[in-house]
N, C-alpha and C positions, 0 to 999 in steps of 0.2 A: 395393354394399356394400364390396368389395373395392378399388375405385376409392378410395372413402375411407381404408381405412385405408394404402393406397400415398400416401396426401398428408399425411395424420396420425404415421405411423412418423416420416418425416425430421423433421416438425418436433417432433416431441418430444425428435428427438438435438440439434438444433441449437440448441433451447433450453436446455439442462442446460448448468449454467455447470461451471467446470473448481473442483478443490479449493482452488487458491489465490484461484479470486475469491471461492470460501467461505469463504476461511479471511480474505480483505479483509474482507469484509462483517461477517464475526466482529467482528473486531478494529475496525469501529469502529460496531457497539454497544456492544463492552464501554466504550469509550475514552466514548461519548456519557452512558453508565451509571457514569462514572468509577472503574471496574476497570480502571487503566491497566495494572497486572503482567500480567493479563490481555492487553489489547489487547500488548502489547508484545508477547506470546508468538505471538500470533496474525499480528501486522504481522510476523515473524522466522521463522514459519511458510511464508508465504507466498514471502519471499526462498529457503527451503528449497525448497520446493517448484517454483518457477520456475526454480534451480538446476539441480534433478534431472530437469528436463524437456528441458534445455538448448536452450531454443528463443529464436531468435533476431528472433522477428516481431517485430514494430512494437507489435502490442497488449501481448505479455509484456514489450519495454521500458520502458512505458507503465505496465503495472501493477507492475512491480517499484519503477518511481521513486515511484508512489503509495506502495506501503509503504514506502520509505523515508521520503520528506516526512511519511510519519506514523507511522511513528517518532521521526522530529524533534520534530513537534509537541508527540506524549505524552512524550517525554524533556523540551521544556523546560517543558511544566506539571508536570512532579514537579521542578523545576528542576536539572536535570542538564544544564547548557547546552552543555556541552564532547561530551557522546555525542548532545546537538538537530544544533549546526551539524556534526558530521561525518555523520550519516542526511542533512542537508539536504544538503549539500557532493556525498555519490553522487547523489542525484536528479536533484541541477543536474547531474552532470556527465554522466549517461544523456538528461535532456530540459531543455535551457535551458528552462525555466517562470518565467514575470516573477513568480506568486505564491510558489515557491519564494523568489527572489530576496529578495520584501519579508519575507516570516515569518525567513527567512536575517540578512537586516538587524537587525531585533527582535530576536533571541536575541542576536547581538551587541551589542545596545546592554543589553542585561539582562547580560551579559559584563563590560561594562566597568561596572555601575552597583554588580555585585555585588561 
């Protein structure tokens, strides 16, 4: 019995996501439920919180450039295109991403159409 629960403890800690992939995860319900003020708070959240942790792995890179790109996203579907390409602009420049790249392209050409 004790056996298990010495194999059970760790994976329970190791499962428990941190507050900023909660606070991601938030944020793009709310954005799927189109509460972008919402998602916004929640994707801006998360740059807080990755901030205050100041950690510099690969994965918190990773997810910081996620909230930004989406950030981007839900700024250019409220058509805020000038606060889309600069959230896209930091993401690109923590993780060249080709899909950044393309959404990046798009808001720009909605830039110059608008």
């Amino acid at each position: 019995m004790y056996k298990l629960l010495y194999l059970l403890i760790p994976l329970l800690f190791m499962s428990c996501k941190s507050d900023a992939e909660m606070a991601m995860e938030r944020g793009i319900q709310l954005y799927d439920w189109n509460k972008l003020e919402d998602a916004i708070v929640e994707f801006n959240k998360v740059q807080y919180l990755l901030a205050e942790q100041n950690n510099r792995s690969l994965e918190s890179i990773e997810l910081l450039a996620q909230a930004q790109f989406n950030l981007g996203i839900t700024y250019a579907k409220m058509t805020f295109y000038n606060q889309a390409e600069q959230q896209i602009l930091n993401a690109l420049s923590l993780i060249p991403n080709p899909e950044y790249r393309e959404v990046l392209a798009l808001v720009r050409k909605k830039m110059e159409t608008k």
